[in-house]
Residue frames relative to the residue before (quaternion, step in Angstrom):
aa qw qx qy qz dx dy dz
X 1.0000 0.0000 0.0000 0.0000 0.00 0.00 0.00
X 0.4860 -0.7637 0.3963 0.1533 3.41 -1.05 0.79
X 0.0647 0.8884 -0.4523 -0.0439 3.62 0.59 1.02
X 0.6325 0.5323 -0.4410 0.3493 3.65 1.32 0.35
X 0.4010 0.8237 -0.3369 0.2173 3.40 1.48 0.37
X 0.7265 -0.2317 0.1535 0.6284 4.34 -0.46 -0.37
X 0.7857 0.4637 -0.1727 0.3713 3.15 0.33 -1.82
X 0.5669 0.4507 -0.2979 0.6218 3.89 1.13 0.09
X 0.7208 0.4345 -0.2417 0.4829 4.10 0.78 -0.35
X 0.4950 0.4710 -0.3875 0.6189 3.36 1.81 -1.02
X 0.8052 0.4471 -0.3320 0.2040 3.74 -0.26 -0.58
X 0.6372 0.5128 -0.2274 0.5285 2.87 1.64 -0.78
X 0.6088 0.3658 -0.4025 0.5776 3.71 1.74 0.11
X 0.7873 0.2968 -0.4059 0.3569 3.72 0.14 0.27
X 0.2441 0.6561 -0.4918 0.5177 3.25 1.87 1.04
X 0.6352 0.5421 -0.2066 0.5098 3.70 1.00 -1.43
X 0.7366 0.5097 -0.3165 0.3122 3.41 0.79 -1.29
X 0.6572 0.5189 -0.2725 0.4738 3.52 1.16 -1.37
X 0.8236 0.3467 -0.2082 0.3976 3.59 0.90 -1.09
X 0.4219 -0.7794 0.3815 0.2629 3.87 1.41 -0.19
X 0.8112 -0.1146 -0.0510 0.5711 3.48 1.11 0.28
X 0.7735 -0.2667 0.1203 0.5622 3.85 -0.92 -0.29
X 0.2541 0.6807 -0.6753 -0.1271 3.53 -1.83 0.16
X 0.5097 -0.5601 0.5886 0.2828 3.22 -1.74 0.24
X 0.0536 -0.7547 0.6530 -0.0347 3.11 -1.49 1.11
X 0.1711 -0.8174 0.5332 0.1349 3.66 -0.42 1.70
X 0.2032 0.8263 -0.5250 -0.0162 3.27 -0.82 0.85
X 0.7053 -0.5785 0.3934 0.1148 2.10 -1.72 1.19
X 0.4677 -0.7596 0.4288 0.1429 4.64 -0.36 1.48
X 0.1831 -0.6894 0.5669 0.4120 3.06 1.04 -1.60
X 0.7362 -0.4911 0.2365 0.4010 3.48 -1.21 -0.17
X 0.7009 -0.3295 0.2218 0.5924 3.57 0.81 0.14
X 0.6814 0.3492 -0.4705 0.4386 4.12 0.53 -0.93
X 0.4663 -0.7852 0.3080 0.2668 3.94 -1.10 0.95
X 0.3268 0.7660 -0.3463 0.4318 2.95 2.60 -0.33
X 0.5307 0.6966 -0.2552 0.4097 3.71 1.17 -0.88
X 0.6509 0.4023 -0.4934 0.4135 4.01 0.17 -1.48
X 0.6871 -0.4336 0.5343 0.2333 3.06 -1.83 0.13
X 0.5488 -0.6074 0.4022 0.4100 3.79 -1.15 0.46
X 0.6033 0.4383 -0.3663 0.5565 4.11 1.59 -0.30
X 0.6202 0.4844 -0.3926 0.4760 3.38 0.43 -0.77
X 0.8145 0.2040 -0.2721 0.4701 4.00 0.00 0.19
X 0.3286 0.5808 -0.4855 0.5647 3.41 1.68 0.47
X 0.8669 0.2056 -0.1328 0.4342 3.61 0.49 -1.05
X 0.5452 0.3707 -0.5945 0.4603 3.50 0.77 0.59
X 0.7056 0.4445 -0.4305 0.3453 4.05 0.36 -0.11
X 0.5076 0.6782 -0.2643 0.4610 2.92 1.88 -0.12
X 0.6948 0.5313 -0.3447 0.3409 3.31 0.88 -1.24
X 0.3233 -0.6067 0.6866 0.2365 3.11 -2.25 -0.16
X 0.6658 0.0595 -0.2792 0.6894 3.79 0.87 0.24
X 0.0063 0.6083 -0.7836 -0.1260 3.53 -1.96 0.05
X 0.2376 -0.7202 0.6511 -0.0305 3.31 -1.66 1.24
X 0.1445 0.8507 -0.4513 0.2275 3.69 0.67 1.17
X 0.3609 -0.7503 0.5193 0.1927 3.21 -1.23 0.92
X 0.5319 -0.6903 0.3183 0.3732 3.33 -1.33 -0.13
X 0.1304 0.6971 -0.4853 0.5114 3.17 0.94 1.80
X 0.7307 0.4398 -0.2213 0.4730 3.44 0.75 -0.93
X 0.4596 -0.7066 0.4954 0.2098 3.52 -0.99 1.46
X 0.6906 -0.4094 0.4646 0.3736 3.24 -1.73 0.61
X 0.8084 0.3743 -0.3377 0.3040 3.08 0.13 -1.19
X 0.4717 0.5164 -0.4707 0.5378 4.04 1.25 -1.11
X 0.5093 0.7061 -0.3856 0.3055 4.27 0.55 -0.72
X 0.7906 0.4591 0.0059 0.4052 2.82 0.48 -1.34
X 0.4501 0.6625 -0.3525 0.4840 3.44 1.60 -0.61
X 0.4274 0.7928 -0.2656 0.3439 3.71 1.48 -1.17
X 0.2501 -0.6439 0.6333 0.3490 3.95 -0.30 0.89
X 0.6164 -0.4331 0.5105 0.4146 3.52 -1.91 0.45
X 0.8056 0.3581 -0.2468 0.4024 3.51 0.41 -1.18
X 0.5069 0.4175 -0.6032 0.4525 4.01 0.36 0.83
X 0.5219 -0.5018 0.6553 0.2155 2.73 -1.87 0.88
X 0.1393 -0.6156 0.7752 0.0243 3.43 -1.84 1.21
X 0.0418 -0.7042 0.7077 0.0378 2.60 -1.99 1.13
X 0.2048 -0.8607 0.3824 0.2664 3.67 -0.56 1.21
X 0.0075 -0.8414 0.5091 0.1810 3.88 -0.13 0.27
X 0.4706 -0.7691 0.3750 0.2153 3.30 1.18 1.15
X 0.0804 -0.7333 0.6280 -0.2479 4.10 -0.22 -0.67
X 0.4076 0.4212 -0.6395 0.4975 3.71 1.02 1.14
X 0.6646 -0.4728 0.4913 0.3055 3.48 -1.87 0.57
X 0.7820 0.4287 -0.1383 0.4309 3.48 -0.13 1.29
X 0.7285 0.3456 0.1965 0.5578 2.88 1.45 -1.67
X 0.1121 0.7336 -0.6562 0.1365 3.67 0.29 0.78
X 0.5020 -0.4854 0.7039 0.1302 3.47 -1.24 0.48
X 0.8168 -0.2031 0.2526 0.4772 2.99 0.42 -1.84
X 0.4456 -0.7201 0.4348 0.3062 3.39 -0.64 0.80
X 0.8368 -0.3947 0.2082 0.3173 3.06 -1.36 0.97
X 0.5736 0.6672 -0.1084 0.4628 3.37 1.35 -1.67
X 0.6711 0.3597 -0.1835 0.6218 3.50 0.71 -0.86
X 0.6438 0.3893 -0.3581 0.5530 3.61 -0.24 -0.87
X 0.7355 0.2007 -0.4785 0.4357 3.71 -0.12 -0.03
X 0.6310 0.3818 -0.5416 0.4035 4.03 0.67 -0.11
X 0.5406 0.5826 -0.5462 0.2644 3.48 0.50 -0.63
X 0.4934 0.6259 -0.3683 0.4788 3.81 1.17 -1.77
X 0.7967 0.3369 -0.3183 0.3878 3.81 -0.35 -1.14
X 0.5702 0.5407 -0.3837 0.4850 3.69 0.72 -1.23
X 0.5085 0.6287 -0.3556 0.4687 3.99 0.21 -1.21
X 0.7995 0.3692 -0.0679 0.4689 3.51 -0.06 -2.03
X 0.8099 0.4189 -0.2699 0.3094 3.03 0.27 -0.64
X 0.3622 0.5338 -0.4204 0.6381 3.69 2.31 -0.10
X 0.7386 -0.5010 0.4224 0.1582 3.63 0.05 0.01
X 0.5225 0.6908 -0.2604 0.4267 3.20 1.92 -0.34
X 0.3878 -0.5442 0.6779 0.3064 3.49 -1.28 0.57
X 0.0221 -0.8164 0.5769 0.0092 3.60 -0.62 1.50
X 0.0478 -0.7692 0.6182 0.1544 4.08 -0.53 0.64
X 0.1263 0.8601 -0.4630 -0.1729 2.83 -1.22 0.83
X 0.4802 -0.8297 0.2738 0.0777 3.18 -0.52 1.94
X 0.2398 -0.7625 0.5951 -0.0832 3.72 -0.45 1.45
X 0.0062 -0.6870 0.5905 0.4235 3.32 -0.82 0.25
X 0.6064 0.5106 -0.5053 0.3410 2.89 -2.12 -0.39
X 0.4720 -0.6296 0.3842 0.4829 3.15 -1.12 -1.20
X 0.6655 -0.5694 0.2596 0.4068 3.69 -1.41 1.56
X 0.7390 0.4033 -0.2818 0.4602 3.83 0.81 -0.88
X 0.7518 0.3134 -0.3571 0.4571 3.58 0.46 0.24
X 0.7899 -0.2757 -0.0067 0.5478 3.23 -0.64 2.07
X 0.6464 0.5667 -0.4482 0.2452 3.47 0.57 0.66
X 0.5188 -0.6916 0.2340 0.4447 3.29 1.53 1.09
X 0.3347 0.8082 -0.4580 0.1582 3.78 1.03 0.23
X 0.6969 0.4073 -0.3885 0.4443 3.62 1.04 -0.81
X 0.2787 0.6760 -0.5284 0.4314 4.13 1.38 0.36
X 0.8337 0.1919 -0.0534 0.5151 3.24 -0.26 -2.11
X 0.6322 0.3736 -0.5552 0.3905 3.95 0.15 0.67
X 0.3936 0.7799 -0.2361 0.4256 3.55 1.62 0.29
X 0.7172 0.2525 -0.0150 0.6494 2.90 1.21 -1.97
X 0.5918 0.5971 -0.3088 0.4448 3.42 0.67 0.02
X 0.6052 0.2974 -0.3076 0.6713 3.84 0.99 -0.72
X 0.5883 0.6115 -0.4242 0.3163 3.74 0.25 -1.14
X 0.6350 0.5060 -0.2804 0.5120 3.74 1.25 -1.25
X 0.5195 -0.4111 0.5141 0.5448 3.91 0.86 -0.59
X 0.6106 0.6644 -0.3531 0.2469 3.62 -0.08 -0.66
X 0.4969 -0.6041 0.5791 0.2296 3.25 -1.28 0.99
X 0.0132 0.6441 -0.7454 0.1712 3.86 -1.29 1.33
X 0.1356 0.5608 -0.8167 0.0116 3.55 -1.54 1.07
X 0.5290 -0.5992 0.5789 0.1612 2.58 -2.23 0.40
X 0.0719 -0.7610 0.6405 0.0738 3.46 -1.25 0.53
X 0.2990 -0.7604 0.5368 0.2105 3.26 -0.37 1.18
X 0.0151 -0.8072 0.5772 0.1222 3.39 -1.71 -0.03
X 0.8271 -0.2267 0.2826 0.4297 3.91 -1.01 -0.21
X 0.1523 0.7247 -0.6570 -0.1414 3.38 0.00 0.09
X 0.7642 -0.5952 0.1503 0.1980 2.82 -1.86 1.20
X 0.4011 0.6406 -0.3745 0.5372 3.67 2.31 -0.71
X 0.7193 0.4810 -0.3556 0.3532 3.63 0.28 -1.19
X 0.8486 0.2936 -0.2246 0.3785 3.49 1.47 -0.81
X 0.4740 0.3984 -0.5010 0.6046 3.35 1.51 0.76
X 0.4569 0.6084 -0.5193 0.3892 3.45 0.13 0.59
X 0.6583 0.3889 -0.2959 0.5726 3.69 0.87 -1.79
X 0.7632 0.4373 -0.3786 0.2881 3.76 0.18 -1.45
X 0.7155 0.3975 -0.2941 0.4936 3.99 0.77 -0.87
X 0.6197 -0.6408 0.4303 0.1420 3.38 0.70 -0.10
X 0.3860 0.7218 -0.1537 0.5535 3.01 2.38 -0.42
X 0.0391 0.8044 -0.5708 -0.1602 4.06 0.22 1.33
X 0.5943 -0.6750 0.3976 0.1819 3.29 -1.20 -0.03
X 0.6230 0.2445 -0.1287 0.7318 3.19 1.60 -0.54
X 0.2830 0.8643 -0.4090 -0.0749 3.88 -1.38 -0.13
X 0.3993 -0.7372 0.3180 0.4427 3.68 0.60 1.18
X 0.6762 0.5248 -0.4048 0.3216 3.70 0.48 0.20
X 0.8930 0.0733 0.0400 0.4423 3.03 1.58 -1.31
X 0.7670 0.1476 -0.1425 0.6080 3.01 1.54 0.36
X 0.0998 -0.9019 0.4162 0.0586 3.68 -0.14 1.48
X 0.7518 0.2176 -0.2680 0.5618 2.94 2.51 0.31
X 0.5536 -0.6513 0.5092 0.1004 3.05 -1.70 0.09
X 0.0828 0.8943 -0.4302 0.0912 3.31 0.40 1.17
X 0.0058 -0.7856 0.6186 -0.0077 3.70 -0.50 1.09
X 0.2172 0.8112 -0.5429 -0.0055 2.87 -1.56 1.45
X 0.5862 -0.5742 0.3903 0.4175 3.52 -0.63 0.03
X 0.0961 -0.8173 0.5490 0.1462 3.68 -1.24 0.34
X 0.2696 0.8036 -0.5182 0.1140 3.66 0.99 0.44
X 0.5835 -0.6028 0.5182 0.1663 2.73 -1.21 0.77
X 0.1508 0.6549 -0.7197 0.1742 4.03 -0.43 1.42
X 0.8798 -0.1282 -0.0965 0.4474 2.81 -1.47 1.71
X 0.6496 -0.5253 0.2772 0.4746 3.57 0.37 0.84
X 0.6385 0.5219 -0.4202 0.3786 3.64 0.93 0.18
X 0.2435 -0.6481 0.6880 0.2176 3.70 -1.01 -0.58
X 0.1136 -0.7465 0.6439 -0.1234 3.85 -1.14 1.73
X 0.2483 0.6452 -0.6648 0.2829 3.01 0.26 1.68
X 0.6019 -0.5193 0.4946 0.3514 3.60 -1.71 0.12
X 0.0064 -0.8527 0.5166 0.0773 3.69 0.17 0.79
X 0.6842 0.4595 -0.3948 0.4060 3.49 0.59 0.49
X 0.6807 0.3756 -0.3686 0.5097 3.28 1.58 0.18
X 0.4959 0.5670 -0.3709 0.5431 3.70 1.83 0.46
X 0.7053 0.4378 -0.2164 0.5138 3.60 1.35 -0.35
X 0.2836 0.6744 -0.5643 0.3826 3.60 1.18 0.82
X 0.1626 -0.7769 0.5323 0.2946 2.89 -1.26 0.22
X 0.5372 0.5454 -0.5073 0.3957 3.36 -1.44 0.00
X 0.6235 0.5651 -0.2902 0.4558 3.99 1.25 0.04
X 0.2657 -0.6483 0.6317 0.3319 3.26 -1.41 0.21
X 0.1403 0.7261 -0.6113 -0.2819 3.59 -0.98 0.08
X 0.3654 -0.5724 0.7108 0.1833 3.56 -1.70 0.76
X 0.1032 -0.6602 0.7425 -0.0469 3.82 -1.25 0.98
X 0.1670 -0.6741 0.7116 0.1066 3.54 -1.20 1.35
X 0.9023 0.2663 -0.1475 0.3054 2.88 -1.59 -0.07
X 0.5790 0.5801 -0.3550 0.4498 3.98 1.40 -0.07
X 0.0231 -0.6722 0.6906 -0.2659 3.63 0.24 1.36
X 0.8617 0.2025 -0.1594 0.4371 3.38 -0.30 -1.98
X 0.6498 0.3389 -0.4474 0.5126 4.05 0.56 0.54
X 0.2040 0.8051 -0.5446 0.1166 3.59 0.81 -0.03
X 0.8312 0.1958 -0.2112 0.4755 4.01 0.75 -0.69
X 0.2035 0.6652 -0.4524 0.5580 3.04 1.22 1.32
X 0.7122 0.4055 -0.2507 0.5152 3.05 -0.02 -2.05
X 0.7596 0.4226 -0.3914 0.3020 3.56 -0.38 -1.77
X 0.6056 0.5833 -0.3900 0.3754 3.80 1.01 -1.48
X 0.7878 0.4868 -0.0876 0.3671 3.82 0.60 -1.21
X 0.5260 0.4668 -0.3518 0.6178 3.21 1.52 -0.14
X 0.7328 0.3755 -0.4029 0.3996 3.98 0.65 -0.52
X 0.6289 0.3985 -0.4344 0.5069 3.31 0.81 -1.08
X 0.7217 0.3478 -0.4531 0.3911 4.40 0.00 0.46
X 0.7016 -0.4911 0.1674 0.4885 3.57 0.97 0.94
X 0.4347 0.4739 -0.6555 0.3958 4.14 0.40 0.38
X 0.3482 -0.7097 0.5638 0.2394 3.30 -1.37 0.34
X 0.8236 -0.3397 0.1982 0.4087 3.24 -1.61 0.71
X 0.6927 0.4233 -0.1154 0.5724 3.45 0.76 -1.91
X 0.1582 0.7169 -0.6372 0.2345 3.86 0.28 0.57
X 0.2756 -0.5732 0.6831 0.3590 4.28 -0.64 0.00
X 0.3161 0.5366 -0.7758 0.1012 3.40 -1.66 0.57
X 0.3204 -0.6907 0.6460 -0.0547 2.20 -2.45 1.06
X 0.0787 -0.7551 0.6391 0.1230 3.54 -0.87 0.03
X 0.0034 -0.7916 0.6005 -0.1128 3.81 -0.35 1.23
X 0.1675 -0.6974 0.6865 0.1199 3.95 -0.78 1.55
X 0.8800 0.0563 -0.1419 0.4498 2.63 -2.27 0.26
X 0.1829 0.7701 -0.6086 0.0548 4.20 -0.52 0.80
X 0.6982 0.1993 -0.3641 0.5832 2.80 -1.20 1.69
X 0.7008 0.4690 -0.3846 0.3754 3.49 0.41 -0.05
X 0.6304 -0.3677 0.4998 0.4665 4.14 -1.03 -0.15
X 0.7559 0.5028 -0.1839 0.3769 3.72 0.63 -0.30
X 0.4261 0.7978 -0.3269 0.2740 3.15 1.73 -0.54
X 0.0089 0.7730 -0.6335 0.0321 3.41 -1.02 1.09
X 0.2528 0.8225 -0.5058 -0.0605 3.44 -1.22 -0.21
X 0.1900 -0.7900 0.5276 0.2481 3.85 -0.65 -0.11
X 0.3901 -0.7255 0.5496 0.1392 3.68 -0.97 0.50
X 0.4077 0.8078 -0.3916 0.1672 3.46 -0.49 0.74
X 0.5801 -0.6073 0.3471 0.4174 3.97 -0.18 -0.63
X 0.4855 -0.7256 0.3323 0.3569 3.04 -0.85 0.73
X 0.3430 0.6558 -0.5260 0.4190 3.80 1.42 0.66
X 0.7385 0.4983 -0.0871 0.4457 3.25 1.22 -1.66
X 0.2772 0.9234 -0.2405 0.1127 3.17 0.83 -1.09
X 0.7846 0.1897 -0.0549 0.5877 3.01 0.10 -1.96
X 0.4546 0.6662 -0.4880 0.3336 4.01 1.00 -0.62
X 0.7098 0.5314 -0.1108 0.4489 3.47 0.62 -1.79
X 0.7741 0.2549 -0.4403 0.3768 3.48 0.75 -0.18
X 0.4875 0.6178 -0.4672 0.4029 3.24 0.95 -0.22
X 0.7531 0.4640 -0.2700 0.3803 3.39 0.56 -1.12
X 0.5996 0.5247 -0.3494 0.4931 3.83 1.27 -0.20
X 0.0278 -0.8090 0.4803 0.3376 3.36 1.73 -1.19
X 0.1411 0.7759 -0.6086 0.0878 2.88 -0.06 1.94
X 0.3263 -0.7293 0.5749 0.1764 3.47 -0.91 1.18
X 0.5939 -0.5207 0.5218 0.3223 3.31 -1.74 -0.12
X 0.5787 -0.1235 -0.7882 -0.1692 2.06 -2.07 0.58
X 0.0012 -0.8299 0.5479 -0.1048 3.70 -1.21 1.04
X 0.2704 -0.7462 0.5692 0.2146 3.96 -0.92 0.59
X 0.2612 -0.4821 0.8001 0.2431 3.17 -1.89 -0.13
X 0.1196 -0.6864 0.7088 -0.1106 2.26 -1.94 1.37
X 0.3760 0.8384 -0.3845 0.0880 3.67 -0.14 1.25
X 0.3804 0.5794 -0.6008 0.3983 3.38 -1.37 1.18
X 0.7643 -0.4003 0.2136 0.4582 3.15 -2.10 1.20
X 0.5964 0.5800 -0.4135 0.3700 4.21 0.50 -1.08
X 0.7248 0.3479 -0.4543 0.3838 3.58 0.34 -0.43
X 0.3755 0.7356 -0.4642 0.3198 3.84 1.38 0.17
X 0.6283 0.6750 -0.1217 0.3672 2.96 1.64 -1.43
X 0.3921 0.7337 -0.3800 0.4043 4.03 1.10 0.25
X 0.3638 -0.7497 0.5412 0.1127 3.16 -0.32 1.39
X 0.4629 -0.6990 0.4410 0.3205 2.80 -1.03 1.10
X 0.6059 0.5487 -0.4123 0.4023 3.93 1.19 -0.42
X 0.7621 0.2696 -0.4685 0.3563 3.53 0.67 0.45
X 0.1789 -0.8610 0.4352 0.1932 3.71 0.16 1.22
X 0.5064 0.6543 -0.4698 0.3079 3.86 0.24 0.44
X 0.2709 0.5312 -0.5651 0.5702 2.77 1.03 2.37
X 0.2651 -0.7247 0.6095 0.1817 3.07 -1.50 -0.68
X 0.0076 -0.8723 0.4499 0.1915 3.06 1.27 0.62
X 0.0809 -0.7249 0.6438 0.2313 3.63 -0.70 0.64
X 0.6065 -0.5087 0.5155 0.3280 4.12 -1.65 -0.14
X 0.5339 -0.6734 0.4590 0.2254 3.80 -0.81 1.15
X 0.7234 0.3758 -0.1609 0.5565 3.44 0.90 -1.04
């Protein structure tokens, strides 16, 4: 489909018209399936005249991209910046500040761990116009695809999102308020601390036989994952070799996977 065509230039000039010169728009990818972006969020990537996208974003949401906007990748894989944080936010202002209707595309969603309240920071701070577009985060979409709710008046009355990167080989999270029970907790980015997490969640009161999961690429053609405890846990992913990008997903709720949707692995506790 042709997104560099009138109807993609008309939009991207009465984008100009309402706003009178350059702005930044974070949006928000969803989790990777493109059926997923929002009805604005692909208004303004066919719309746009720059896009700043990581390497989260699918080929296909790619491709939505007029021919004639300028792309810049600042990649944002664990390991692997393109560009450091620092840059991506001059690039955002430079962009805006030529005059350009500038999206930049995140998956998931820009405010959850997705460094968005940074570059809407450096972006207003410059003078500059910045909205937000929300999107899927990636829990919300391994949730629909595994079948795996997140919240449930029996077993989980919260909802706990956190990060697991890895600083200095360690991980500085609040493990005694991640080891409550009655909760769900969702962990981005904690693949490479993964027997950390599981070790530190028991010795703060989850038990051995906790349910956890670890589900890659969700919602996408690529989706993998394994089911299992957090005794077991880290054993099972290695053996599936599951890679990143991928979440954790633990508490009694991930028991809760129908068996009709098989895009688990259910591995054995013992």
């Amino acid at each position: 489909m042709d997104r560099s065509g009138p109807a993609a230039r008309g939009n991207a000039d009465a984008l100009r018209g309402r706003e009178g010169s350059g702005k930044v728009w974070l949006v928000g990818a969803g989790p990777g399936d493109p059926d997923l972006l929002t009805l604005k969020a692909a208004r303004l990537i066919t719309s746009a005249e720059a896009v700043v996208y990581d390497h989260l974003v699918g080929a296909a949401i790619l491709e939505l991209i007029p021919a004639t906007a300028r792309r810049v990748y600042a990649g944002k894989e664990a390991g692997n910046h393109a560009l450091p944080q620092g840059e991506i936010n001059q690039v955002l202002v430079d962009l805006a500040r030529e005059g350009l209707q500038v999206v930049r595309l995140k998956g998931g969603d820009p405010f959850i761990f997705g460094r968005g309240g940074e570059e809407m920071q450096a972006v207003m701070a410059a003078g500059l116009s910045c909205e937000i577009v929300p999107g899927i985060t990636a829990a919300a979409g391994a949730a629909s695809t595994t079948g795996i709710p997140l919240t449930h008046r029996e077993h989980a009355q919260t909802l706990v999102f956190a990060t697991g990167h890895l600083k200095n080989d360690t991980v500085d999270l609040d493990w005694t308020t991640l080891a409550r029970p009655n909760q769900t907790v969702v962990i981005y980015m904690g693949l490479g601390a993964l027997d950390i997490i599981c070790r530190e969640l028991v010795a703060h009161g989850l038990t051995a036989d906790t349910p956890a999961a670890v589900i890659h690429a969700a919602t996408t053609p690529q989706q993998r994952g394994v089911h299992s405890t957090l005794a077991h846990l880290p054993v099972a992913v290695r053996e599936a070799a599951i890679g990143a990008p991928a979440l954790i997903m633990i508490g009694e709720v991930v028991a809760l996977q129908p068996e009709s949707l098989p895009l688990l692995a259910k591995q054995n506790a013992c």
